[in-house]
Structures are given as C-alpha cells and as structure tokens.
N, C-alpha and C positions, 0 to 999 in steps of 0.2 A: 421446064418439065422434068431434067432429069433431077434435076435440083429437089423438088417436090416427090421424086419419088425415094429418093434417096430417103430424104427425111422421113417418110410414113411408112418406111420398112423399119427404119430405125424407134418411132414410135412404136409401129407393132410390135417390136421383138420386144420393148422396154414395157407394152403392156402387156405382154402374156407371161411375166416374171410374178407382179404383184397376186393378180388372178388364178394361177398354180397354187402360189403358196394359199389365198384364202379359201380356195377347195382344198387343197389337203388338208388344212386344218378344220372346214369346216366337217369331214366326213371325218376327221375323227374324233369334234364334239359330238358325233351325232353317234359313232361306235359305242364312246368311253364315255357318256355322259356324267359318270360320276369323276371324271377328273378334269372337267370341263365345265360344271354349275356355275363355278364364278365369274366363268369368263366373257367379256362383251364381243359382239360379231363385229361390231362397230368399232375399228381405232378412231383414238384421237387424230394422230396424224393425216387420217383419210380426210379431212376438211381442206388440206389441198387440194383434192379433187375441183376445187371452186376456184382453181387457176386456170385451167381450161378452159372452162368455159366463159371466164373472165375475158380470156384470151379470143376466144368466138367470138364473144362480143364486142371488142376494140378493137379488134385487126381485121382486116382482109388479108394480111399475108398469109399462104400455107405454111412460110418456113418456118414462122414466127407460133403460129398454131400448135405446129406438130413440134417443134421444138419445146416448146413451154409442156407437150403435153409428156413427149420422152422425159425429159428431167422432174414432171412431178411422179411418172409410174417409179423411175428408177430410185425415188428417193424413196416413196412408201414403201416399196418391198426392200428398202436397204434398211428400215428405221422398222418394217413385222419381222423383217429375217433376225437383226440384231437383239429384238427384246421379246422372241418369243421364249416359253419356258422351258425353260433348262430342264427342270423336274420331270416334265410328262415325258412320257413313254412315246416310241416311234409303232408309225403307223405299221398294221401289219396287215399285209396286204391277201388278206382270204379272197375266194373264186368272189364271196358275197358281194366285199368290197373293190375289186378290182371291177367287178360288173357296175356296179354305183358310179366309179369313176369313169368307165367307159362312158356311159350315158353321159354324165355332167360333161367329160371332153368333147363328147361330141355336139350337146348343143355349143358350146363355147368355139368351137370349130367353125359352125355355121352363123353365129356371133360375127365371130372374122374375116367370114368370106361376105355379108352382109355390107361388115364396118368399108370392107375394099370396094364394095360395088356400089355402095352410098357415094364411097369419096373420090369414084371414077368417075360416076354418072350424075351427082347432083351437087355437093359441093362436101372441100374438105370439114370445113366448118363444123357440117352434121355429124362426118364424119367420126369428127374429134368428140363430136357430143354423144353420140352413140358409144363410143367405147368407154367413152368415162363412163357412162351411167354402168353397163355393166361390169365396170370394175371393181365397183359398189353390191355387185349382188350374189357374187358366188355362195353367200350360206343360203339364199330365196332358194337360185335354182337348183343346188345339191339336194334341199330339203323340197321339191318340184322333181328332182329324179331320185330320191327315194320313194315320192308317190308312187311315180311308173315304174319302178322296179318292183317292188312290194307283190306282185302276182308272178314276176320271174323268180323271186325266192322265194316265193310259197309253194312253186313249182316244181322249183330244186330239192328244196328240205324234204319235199313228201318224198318224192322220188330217192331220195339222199338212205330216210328212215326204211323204206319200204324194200330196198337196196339190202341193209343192214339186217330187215327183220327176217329176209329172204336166207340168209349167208347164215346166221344163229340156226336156222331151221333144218339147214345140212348138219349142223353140229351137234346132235342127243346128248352126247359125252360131254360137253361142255359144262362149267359151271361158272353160272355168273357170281360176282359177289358183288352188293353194291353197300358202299357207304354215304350217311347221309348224317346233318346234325351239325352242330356245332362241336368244333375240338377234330372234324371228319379228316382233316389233311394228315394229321397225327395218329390217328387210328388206322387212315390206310397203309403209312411207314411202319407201323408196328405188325400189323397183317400180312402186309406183304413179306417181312422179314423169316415170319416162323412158316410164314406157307410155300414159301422159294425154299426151305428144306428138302420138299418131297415135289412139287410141282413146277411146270411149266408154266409163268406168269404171262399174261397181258395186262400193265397197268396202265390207268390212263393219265395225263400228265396229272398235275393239280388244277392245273385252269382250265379245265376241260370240266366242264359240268353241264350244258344242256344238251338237249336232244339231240339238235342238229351235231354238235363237236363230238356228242359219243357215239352216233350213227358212221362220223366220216371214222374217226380210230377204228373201230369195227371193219367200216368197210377197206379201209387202206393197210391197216397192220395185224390182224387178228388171222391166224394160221390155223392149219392142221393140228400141227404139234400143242399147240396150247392147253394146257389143262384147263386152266379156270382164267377167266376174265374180271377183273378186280378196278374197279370204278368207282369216284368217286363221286355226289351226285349234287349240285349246289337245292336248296332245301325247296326254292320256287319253283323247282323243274321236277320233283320228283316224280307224280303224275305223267308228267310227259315223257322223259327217261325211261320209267317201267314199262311204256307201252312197246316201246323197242323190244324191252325183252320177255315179252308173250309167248315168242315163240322158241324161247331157250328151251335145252332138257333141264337144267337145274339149276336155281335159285335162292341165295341167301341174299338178306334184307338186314344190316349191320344199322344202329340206330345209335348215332355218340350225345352224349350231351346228358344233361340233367333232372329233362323234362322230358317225357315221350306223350304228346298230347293225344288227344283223341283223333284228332284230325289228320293226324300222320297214317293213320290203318285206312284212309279213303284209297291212297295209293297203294295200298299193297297190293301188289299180284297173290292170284290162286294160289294156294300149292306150295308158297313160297315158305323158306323158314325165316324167322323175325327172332334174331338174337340183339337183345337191348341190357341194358343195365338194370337188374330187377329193382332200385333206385327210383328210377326213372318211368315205372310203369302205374299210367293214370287210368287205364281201362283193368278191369276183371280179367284173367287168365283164360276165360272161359270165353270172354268177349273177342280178346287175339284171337286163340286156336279155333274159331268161326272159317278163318278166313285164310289163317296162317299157321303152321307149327310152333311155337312161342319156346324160347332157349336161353335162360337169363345167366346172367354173370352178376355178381358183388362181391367188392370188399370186405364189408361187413354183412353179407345176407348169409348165413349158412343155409338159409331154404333156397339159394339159384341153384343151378346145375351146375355151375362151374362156380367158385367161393375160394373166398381165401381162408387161412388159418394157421393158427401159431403166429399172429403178426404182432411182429416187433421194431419198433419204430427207435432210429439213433439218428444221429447227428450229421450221418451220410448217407442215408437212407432207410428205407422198410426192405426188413426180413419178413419175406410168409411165405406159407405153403397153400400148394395150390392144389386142390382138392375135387375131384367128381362127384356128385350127389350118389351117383350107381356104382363109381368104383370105389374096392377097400385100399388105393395107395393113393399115395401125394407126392409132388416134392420140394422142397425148398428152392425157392428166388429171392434176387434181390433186384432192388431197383431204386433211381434214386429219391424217389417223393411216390406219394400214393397216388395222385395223378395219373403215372406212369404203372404202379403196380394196376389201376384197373383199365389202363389198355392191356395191358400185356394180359388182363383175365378174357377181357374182351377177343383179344387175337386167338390164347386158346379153343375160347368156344365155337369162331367159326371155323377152327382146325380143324375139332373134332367134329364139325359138320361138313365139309370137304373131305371127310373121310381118311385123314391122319390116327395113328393108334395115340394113343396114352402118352407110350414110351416116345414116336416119335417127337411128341407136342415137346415132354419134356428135353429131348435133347435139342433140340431147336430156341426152344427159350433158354436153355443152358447157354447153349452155344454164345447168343447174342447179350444176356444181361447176368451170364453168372448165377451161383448158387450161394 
C-alpha cells in the first residue's frame, strides 16, 4: 500500500511537469498567434503517451503502471522543455492572462483531485488512464477557458476604458496626440523629441497600441503635471482608441505613411486637428475639415502649412528650410535622408499645434538635428 502510494505521488508530480509546460505554451499560441502559426499543439514525442496505457493493459501491477507512467511524463516534458524555441518571446504575464491561467489551473486542479479519487476508489489503472488522456489536452482546455473567460474580459476592458475616459475628463488642459500609419513608431521618436522642449510628456511604449493597453497607461501612469499625452495607435484599433479619447479637452490626430485613405476619417473624432502629409491626402480639403481641422506638411508641397525649402540634397544628407505658409521666416536643417527631413516637418506641425511659437519649434529641432 505504501509502496503504491509512493509511486502515484511520484507519477503525479512527474505528470504536472509535461502539463504546465503545454499550458503555458498553449496561452501563449493563443496571445502571440502571429509567432506561433507554424507551430503544432501536438508533439511527436507525445505518442509515448501509448506506454501507459499499454501498461493498463498488460499489468495488474500499480508499481509497474505508475512507474511506466512517471518515466513517460518525465521524458515528454524533458524532450518540450529541451526543443522548445529559442526564438520566441517569454510569456508575459497581464491581469488578462494571468486570469486565463487561473482558470485552466484550476480545472487541471480538479483533474488531479479526480485522477486521486479514481485511483483510491476504483482502480489505479483508470487512474493512469485518466491522466494520460489529459496530458494530451491542455491547448483543448486552455482554448475551453478562454471561452469562459471572454465575458470576464469584456467586463474588465469596458470598466478598464470607462476607467480612463473618466480620468481624461478631469483633465481639460490635456492634449492628446495620437499617431497612427505606417513609419508611426518613428514619428512618435521624432514628436516626442521637439515637444519634450517645452512640455510635460506621457508617451506610450511602442507595443502599446489597443484600447485596452492605452486605457490601462492612462489609468496607471498619466498625471496632473502632464501636458500632452502622446500615443501611438496600431492602425486596426484606431476607432476603438479614439473612443477613449472623447472626452479629452484637446486632440491632435498625426497620420504617417504614404497614403491617407478615405477610410481613415471614419475614426476621427469631432473637433479634432488631422495633421498628415499633404502627399498623402486622398479626400478633398473640404471633405477633412467636415469633420476635422486639416494641417498639412511636405517636402516638396509649397501649398502645406508647414513645407520645406531651399532643399539641397549631398552625400550626407538634405539641407532645407523649414517654412510656415503664414509666417515670413524660416530656418535651415539638416537631416540625414529625406525620410527623416519629412518627419522632422511632420514633428513641427504638431508643435505648432500644441501650441509652441516659431522660434521654439526652431530651437528644438536645432537642438536635436542641427542647422
């Protein structure tokens, strides 16, 4: 008896090893799925799973059961642990997923206390066959308690956003600035750089782009002191992002990239100012300021508001002057590809929409790229 119990403590520690590891991996196929499409839930090595039960079925010994079944969990998770990959990222453990996991441990919990009262009250045998089989299923029931979670996080998020929309609505003085677009992580480096001249930043990291992750920064880190909040916006969440900030006092709307569809002015908030690359503008002027105050920047546009000129192009980069459509001065920068010259027109124009003079703008862009 003690013999047998020995041994099925020893089995269960040896099968809650393989089991851990295929729930953390499988929550975070189900997080990261784009670094996870190739990969099968199903090892090869798991076809020992059919020594156990091999074992059920030839023997009546427990030791011999639970023994065969300890050395097949201990080898599977020593043969996932050794060849999993290197490459991917460690899990990272948000209130979301930490809830996910709760759930999957806890049915796997009750799994165990199940598999003990099987092989107290009716034989080890079943025992052994019951924990095999769910040794085999941690991505089923992970993706069975993301079902049941999916209304505890739709619970949180709302509460999360509504949390955030609350906290922006004490703030009048605030100004949001959101960027959105391709090239966006680079524009908010360059933005952020000339507008930390005169302001109090909140930016958001770079992997921070939906709803839910720009509601919690808001709600975790966003101060009194803060001038402007500076975010960047990944392009499928735009709509949803903006809805957060409805109830800011003031809003700019930064658009990077090449093309500015039409489709992109569904999200724009009221009221809001829409500074893009006059490049990049597929609707009418008249069609923008419907909805939005419209603020263009280019390289080559002398008709944006903010333009470049005198540009002169060498070997180490573009010389130009940077020009206001309303003001009579300019001043000379350099930078080193044009790329760079029309962020850097880009950063001016939401300066001078955050309310920086002239002169500031130009000593801040001094400052950082030179004249």
């Amino acid at each position: 008896m003690i013999t047998t119990i020995t041994f099925f403590a020893i089995a269960m520690t040896a099968w809650i090893l393989p089991v851990t590891f295929k729930i953390k991996r499988a929550v975070y196929r189900k997080t990261e799925p784009e670094n996870r499409s190739g990969e099968k839930t199903f090892s090869p090595v798991e076809i020992l799973y059919v020594l156990p039960v091999t074992a059920v079925l030839l023997s009546n010994e427990p030791a011999v059961m639970l023994g065969t079944s300890a050395a097949v969990f201990l080898a599977v998770f020593g043969v996932l642990f050794t060849s999993r990959s290197k490459a991917s990222g460690k899990l990272v453990y948000t209130p979301g997923i930490q809830r996910l996991l709760g759930i999957t441990y806890a049915v796997y919990w009750l799994i165990a206390i199940l598999g003990v009262y099987i092989g107290g009250t009716y034989s080890v045998g079943a025992a052994v066959m019951w924990l095999t089989i769910f040794a085999v299923l941690p991505p089923a029931l992970v993706k069975a308690a993301g079902w049941i979670n999916e209304p505890i996080e739709n619970t949180v998020q709302q509460r999360t956003v509504e949390d955030a929309e609350r906290l922006l609505d004490t703030m009048p003085e605030l100004t949001v600035v959101t960027v959105s677009g391709p090239g966006s992580a680079e524009l908010v480096r360059t933005v952020s750089e000339v507008l930390a001249e005169r302001f109090e930043l909140l930016i958001s990291p770079s992997s921070v782009g939906t709803q839910l992750e720009t509601a919690r920064i808001i709600n975790k880190q966003l101060k009194s002191h803060h001038d402007i909040f500076l975010v960047e916006i990944k392009t499928e969440e735009e709509k949803a992002v903006q809805k957060i900030f409805q109830t800011s006092g003031r809003q700019i709307v930064i658009c990077s990239g090449e093309k500015l569809s039409e489709r992109m002015y569904e999200s724009l908030p009221e009221k809001a100012v829409l500074i893009a690359d006059r490049n990049s503008i597929q609707v009418s002027r008249e069609e923008a300021q419907e909805k939005s105050r419209l603020v263009t920047f280019g390289l080559d546009r002398p008709d944006a508001d903010i333009y470049a000129q005198e540009i002169e192009e060498e070997t180490r980069g573009v010389h130009f002057a940077i020009k206001q459509k309303t003001h009579d001065k300019s001043f000379l920068v350099h930078s080193n590809s044009r790329e760079t010259a029309v962020l850097i027109l880009g950063a001016a124009a939401a300066a001078l929409e955050a309310g920086m003079t002239f002169a500031e703008i130009e000593e801040a862009i001094k400052k950082n790229w030179g004249s």
